[in-house]
DSSP file (Angstrom, degrees, kcal/mol; ACC not computed):
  #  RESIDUE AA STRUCTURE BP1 BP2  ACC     N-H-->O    O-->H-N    N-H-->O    O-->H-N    TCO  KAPPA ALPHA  PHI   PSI    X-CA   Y-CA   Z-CA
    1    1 A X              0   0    0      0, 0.0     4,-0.2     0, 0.0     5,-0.1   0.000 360.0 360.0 360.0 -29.2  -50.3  -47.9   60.4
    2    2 A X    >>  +     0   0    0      2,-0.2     4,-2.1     1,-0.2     3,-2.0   0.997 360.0  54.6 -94.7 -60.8  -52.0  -46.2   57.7
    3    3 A X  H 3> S+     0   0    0      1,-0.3     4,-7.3     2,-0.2    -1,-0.2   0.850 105.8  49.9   6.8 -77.8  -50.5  -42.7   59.5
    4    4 A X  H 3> S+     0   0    0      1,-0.2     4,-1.8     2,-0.2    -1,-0.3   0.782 112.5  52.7 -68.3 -11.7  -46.9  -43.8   59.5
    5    5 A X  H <> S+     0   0    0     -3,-2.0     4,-3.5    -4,-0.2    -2,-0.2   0.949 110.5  43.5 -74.5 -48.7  -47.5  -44.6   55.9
    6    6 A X  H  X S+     0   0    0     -4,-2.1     4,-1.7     2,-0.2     5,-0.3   0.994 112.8  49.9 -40.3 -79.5  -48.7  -41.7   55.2
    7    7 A X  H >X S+     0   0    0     -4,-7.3     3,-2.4     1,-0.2     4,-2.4   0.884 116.0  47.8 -34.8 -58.7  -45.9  -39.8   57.2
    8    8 A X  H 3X S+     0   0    0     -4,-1.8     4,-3.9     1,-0.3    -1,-0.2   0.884 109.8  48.6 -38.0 -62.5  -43.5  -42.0   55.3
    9    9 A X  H 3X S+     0   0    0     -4,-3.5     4,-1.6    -5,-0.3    -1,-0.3   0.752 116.4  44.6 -42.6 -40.7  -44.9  -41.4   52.0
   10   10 A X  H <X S+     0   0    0     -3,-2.4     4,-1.8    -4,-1.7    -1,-0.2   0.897 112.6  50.5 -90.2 -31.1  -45.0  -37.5   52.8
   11   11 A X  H  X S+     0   0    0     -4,-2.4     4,-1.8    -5,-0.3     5,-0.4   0.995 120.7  38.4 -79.9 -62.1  -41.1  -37.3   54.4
   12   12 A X  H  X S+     0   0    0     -4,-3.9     4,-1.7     2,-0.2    -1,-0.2   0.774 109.2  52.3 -90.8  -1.7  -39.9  -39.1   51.4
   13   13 A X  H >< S+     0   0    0     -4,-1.6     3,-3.1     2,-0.2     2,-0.4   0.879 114.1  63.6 -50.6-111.2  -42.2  -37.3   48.4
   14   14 A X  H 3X S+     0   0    0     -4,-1.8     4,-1.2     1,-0.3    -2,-0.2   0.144 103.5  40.2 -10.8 -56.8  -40.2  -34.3   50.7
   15   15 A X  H 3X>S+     0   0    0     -4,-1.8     4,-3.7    -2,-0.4     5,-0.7   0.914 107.6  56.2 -71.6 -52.3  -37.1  -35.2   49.8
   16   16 A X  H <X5S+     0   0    0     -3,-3.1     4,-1.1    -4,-1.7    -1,-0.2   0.929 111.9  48.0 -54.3 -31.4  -37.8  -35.9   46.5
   17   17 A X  H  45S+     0   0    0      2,-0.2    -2,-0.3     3,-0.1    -1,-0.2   0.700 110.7  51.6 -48.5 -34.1  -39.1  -32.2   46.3
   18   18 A X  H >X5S+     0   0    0     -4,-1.2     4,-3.3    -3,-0.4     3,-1.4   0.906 111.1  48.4 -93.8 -61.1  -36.1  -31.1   48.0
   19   19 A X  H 3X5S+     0   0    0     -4,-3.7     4,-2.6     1,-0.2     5,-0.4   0.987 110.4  46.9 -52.1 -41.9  -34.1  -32.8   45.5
   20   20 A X  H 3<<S+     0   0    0     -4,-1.1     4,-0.3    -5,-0.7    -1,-0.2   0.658 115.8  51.6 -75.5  -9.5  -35.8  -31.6   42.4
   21   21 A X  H <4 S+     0   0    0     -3,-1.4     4,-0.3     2,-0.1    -1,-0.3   0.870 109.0  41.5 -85.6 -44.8  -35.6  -28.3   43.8
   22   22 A X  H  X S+     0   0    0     -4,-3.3     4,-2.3     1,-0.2    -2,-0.2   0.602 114.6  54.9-103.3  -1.2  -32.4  -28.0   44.7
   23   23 A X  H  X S+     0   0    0     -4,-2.6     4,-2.1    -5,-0.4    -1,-0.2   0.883 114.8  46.3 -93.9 -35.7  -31.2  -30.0   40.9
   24   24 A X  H  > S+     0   0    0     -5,-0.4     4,-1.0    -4,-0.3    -2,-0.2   0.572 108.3  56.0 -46.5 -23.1  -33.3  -27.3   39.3
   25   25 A X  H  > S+     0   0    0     -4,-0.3     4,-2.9     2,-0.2     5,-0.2   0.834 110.1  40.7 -78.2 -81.7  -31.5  -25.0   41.6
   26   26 A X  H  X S+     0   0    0     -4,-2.3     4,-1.4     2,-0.2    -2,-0.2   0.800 113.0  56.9 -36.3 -43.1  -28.2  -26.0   40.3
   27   27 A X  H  X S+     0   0    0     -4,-2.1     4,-0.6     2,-0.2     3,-0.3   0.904 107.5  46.0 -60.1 -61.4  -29.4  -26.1   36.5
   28   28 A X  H  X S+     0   0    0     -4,-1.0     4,-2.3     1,-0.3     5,-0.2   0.736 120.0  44.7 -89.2 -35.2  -30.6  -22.5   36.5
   29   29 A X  H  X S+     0   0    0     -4,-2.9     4,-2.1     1,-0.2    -1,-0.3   0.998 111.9  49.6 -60.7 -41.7  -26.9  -21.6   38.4
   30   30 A X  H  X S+     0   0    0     -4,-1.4     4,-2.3    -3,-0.3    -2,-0.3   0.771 115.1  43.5 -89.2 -29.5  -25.0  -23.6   36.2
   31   31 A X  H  X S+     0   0    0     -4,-0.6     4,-1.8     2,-0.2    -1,-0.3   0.874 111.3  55.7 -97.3 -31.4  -27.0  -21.7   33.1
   32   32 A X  H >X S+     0   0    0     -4,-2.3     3,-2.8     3,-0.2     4,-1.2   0.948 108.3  55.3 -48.0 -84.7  -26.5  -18.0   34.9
   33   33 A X  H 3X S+     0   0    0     -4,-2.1     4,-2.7     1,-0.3     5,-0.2   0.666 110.9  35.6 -24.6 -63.7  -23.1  -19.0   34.7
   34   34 A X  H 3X S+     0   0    0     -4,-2.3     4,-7.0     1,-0.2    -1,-0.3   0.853 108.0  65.1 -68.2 -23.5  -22.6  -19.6   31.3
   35   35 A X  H <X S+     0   0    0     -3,-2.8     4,-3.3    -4,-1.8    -2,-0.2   0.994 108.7  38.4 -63.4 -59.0  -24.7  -17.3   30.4
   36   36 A X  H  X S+     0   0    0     -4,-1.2     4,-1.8     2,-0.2    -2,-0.2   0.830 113.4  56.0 -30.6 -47.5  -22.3  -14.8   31.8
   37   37 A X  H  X S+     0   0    0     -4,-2.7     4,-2.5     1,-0.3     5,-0.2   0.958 108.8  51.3 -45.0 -59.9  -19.3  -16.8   30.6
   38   38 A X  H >X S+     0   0    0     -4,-7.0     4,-2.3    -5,-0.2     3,-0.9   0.935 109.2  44.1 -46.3 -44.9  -21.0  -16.4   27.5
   39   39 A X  H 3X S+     0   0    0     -4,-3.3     4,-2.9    -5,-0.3    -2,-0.2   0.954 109.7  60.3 -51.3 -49.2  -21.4  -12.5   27.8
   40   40 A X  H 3X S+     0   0    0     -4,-1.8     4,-0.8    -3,-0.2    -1,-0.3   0.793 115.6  33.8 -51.3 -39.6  -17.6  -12.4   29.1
   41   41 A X  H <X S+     0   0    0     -4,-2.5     4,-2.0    -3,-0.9     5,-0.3   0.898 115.0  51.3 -97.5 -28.4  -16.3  -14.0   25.6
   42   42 A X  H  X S+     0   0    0     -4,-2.3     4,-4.5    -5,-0.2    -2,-0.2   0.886 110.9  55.6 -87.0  -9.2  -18.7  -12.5   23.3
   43   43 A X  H  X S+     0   0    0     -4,-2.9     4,-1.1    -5,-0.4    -1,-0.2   0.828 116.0  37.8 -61.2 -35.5  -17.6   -8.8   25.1
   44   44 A X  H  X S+     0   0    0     -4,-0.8     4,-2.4     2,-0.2    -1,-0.3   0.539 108.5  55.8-108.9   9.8  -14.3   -9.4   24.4
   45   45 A X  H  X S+     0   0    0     -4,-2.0     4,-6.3     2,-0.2     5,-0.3   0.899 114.4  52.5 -73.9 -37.7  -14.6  -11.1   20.7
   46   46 A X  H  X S+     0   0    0     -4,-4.5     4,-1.9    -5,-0.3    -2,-0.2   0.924 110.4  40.8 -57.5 -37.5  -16.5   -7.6   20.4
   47   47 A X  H  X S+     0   0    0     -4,-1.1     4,-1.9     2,-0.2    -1,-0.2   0.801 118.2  51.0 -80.6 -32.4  -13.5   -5.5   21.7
   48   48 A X  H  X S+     0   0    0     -4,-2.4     4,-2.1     1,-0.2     5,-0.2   0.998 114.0  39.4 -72.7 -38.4  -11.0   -7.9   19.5
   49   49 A X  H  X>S+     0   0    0     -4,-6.3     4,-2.4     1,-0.2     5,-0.6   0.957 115.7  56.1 -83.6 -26.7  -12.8   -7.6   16.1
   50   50 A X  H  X5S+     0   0    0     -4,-1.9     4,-1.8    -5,-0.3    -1,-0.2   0.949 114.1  47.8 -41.3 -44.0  -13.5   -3.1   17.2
   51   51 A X  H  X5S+     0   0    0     -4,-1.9     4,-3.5     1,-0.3    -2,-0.2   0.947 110.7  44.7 -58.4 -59.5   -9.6   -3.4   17.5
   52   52 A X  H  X5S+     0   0    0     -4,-2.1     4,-1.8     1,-0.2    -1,-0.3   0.694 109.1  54.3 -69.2  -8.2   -9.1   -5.1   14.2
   53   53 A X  H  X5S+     0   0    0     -4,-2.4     4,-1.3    -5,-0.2    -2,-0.2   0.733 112.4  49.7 -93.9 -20.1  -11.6   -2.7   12.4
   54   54 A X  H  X<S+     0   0    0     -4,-1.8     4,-2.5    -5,-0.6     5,-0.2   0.996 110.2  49.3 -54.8 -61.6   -9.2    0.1   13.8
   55   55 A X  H  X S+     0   0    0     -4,-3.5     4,-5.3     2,-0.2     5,-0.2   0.938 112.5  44.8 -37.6 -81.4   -6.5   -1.5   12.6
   56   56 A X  H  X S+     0   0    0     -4,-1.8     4,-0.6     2,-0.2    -1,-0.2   0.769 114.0  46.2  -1.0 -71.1   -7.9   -2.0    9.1
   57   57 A X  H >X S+     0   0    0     -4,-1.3     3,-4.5     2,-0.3     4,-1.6   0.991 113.2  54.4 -78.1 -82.0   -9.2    1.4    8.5
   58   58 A X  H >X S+     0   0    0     -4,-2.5     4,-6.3     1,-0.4     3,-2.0   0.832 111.7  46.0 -60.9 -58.3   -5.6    2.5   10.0
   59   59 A X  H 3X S+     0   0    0     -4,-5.3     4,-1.1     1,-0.3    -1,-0.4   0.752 106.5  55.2 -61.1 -12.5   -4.1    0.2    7.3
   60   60 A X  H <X S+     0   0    0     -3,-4.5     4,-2.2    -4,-0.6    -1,-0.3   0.642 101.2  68.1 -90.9  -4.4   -6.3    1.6    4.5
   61   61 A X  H <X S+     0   0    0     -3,-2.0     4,-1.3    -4,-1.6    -2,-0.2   0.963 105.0  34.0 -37.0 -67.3   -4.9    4.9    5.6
   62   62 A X  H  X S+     0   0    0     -4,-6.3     4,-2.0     1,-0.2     5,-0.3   0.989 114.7  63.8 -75.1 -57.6   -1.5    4.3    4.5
   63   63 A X  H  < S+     0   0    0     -4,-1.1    -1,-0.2     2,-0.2    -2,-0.2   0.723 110.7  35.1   7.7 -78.2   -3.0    2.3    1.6
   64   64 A X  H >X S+     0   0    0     -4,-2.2     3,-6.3     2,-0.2     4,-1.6   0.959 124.2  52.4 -73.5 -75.3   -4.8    5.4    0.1
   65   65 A X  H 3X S+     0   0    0     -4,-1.3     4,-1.4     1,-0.4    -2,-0.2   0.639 109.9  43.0  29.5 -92.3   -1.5    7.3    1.5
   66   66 A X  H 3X S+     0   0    0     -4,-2.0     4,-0.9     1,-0.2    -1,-0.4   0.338 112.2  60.1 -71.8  -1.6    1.0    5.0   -0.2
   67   67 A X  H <> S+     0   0    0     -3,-6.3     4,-3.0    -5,-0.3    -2,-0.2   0.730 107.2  43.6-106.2 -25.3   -1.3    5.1   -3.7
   68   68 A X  H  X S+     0   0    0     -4,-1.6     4,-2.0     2,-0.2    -2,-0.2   0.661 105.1  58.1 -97.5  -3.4   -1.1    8.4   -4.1
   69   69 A X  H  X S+     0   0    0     -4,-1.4     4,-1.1    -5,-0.5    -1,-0.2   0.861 109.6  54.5 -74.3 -48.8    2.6    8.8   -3.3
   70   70 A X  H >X>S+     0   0    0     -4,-0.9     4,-1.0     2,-0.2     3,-0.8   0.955 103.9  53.7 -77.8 -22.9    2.8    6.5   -6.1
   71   71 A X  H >X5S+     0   0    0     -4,-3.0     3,-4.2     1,-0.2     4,-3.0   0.963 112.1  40.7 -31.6 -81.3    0.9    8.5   -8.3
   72   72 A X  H 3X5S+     0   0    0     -4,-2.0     4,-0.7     1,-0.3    -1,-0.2   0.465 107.3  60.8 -59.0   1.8    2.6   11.2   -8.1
   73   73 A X  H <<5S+     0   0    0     -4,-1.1    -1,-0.3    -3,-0.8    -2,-0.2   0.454 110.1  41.8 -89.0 -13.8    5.4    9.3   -8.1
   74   74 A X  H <X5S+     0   0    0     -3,-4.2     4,-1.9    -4,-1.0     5,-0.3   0.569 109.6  64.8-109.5 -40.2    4.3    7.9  -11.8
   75   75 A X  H >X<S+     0   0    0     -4,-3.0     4,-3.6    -5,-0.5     3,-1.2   0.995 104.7  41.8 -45.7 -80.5    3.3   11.6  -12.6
   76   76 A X  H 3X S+     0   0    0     -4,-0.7     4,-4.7     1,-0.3     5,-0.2   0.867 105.8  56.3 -29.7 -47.2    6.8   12.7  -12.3
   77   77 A X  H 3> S+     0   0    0      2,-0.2     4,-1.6    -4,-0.2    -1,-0.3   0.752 103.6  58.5 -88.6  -7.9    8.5   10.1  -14.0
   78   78 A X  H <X S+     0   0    0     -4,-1.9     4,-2.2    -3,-1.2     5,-0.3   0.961 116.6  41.7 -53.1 -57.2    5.9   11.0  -17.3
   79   79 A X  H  X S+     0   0    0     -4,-3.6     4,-1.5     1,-0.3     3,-0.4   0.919 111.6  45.5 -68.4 -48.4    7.5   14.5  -16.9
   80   80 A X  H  X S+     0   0    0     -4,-4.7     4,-3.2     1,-0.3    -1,-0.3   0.936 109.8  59.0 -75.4 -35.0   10.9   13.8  -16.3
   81   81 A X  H  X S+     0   0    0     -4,-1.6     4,-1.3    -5,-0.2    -1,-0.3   0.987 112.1  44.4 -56.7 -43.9   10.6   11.1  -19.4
   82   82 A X  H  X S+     0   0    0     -4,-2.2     4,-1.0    -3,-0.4    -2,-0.2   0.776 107.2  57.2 -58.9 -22.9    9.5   14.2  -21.6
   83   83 A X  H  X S+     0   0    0     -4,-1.5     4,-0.9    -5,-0.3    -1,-0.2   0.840 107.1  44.3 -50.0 -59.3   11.9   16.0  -20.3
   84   84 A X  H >< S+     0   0    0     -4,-3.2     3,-4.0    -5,-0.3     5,-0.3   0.908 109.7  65.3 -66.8 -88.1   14.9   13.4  -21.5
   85   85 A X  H 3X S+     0   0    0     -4,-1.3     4,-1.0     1,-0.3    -1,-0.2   0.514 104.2  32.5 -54.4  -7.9   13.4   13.2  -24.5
   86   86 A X  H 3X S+     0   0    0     -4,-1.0     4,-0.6    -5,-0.2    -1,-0.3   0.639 108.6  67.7-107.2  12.7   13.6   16.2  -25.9
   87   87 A X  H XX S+     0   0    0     -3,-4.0     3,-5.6    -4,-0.9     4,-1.5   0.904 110.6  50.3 -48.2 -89.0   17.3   16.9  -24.0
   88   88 A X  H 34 S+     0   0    0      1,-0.3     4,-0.2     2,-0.2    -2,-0.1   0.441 109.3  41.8 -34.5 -27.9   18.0   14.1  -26.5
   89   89 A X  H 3X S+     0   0    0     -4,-1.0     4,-1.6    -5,-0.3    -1,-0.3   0.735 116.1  48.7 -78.8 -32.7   16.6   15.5  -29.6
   90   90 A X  H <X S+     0   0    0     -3,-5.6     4,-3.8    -4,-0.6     5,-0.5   0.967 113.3  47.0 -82.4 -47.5   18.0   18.9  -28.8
   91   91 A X  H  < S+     0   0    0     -4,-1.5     4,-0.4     2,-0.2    -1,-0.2   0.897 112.8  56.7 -52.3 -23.3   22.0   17.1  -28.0
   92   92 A X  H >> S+     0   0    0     -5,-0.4     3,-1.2     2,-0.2     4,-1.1   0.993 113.8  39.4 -62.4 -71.5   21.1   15.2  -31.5
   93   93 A X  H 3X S+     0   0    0     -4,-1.6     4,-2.3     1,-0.3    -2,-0.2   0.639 110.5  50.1 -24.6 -60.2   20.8   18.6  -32.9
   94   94 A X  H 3X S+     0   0    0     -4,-3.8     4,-2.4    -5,-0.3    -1,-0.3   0.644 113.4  52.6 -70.9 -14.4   23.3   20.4  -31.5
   95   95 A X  H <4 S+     0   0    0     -3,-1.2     4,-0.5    -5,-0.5    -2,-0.2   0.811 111.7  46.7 -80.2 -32.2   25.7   17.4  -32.6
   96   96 A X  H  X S+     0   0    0     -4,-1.1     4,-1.8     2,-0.2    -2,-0.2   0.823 107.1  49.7 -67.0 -61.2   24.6   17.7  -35.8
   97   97 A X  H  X S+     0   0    0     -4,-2.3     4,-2.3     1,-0.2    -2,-0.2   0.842 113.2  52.6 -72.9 -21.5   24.8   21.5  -36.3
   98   98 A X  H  X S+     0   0    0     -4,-2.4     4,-2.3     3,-0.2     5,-0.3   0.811 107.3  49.8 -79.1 -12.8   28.7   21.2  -34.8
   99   99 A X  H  > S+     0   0    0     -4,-0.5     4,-2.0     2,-0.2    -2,-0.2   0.944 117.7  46.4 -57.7 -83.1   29.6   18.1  -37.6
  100  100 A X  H  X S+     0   0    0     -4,-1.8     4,-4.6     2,-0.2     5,-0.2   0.672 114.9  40.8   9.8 -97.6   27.9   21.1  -39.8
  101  101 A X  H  X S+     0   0    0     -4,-2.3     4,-1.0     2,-0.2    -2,-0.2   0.787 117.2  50.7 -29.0 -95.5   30.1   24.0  -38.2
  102  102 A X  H  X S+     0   0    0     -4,-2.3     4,-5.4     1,-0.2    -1,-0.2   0.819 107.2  55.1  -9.7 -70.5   33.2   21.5  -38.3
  103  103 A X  H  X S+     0   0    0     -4,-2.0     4,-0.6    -5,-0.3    -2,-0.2   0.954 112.5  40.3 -48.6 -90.0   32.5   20.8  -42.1
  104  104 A X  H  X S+     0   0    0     -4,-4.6     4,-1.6     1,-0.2     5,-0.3   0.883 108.0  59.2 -52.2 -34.6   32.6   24.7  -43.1
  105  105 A X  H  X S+     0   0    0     -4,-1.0     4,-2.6    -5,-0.2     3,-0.4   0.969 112.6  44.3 -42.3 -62.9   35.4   25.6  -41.0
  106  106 A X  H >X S+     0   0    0     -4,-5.4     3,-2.1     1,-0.2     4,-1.4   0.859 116.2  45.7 -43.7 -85.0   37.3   23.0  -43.0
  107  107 A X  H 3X S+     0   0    0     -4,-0.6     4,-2.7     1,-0.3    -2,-0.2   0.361 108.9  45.5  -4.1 -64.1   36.2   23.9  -45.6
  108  108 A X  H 3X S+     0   0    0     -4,-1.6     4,-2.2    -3,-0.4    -1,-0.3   0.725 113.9  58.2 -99.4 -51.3   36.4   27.7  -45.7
  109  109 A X  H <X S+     0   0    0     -4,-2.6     4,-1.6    -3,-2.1    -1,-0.2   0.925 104.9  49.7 -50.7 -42.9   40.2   27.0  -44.3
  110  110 A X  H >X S+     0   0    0     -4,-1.4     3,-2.1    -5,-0.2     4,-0.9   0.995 116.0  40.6 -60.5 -77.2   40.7   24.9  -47.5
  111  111 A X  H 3X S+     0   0    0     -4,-2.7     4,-3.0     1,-0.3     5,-0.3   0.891 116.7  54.3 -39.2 -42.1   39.2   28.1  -49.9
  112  112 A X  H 3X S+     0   0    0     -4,-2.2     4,-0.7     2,-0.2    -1,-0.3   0.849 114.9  36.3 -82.7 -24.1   41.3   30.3  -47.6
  113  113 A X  H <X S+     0   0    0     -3,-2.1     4,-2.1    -4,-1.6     3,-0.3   0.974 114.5  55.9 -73.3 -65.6   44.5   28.3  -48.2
  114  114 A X  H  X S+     0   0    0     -4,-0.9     4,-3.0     2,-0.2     5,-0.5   0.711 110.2  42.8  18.0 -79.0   43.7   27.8  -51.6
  115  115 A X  H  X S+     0   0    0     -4,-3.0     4,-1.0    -5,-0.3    -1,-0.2   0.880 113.0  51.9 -71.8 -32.3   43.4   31.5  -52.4
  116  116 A X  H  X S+     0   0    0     -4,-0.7     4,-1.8    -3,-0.3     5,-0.3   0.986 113.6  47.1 -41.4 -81.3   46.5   32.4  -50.3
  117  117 A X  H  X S+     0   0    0     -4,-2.1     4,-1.1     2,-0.3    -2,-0.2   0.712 114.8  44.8  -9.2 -66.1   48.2   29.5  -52.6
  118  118 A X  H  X S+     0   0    0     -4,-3.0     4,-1.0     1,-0.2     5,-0.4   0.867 116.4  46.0 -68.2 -36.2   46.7   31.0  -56.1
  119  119 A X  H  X S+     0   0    0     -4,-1.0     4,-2.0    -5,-0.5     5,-0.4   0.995 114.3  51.6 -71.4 -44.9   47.6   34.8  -55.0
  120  120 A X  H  X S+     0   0    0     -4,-1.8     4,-2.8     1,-0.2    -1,-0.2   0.867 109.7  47.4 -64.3 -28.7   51.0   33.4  -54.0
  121  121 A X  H  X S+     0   0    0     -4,-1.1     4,-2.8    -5,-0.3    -1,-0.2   0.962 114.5  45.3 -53.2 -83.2   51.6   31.6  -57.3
  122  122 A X  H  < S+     0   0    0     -4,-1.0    -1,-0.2     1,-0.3    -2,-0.2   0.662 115.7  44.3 -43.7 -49.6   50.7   34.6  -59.5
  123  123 A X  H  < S+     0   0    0     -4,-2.0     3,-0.4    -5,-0.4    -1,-0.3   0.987 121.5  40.2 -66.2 -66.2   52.6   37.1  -57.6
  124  124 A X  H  < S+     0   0    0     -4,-2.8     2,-0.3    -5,-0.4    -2,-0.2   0.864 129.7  31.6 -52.6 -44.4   55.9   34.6  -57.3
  125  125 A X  S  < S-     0   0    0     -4,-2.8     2,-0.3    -5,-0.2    -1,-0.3  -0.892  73.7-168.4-134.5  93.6   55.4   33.5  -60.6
  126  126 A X              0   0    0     -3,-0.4    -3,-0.1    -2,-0.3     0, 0.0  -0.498 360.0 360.0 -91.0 156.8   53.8   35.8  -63.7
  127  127 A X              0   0    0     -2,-0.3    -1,-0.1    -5,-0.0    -5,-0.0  -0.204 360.0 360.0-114.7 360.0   53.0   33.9  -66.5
């Protein structure tokens, strides 16, 4: 009797080994696994955020790009504003000096009638 207790006692302590092996067994698959899984997402989170720092850097390309097109795009329009202003002062000028011009041509037409006028007199008519 004390035998078959024994036996008993060792066949099911077996099994309870066997179990506690093979759930230990499972645990340490089940944790490979995720551990891979894990490796598998954090492999491609690396590949998405490498992508977005391409991206980035592509877009501060045209950034720097696009700031110095407007520079020189602000550059220009300084010159071409000095440029109109003094067109305008010089059209003032010239507008000015033809009122001018105008203004003595009359004139000088008036003195030139005028003296025609007085010679005509004198001649037509002695005094």
């Amino acid at each position: 009797m004390i035998e078959r207790r024994d036996r008993e006692s060792l066949l099911e302590g077996g099994s309870e080994w066997t179990e506690t092996r093979k759930r230990k067994k499972a645990s340490k698959e089940m944790l490979v696994k995720r551990t891979a899984d894990i490796s598998t997402e954090l492999v491609q989170i690396s590949r998405l955020m490498s992508e977005q720092v391409q991206q980035s850097d592509e877009t501060m390309k045209h950034l720097v790009d696009s700031s110095s097109q407007v520079s020189e795009t602000h550059e220009e329009f300084k010159n071409q504003s000095g440029v109109l202003q003094m067109s305008r002062k010089l059209l003032t000028k010239y507008n000015r000096r033809e009122f001018t011009d105008k203004l003595l041509i009359f004139l000088a037409l008036v003195l030139f009638f005028a003296t025609v006028l007085y010679i005509t007199k004198k001649r037509l008519f002695p005094s």
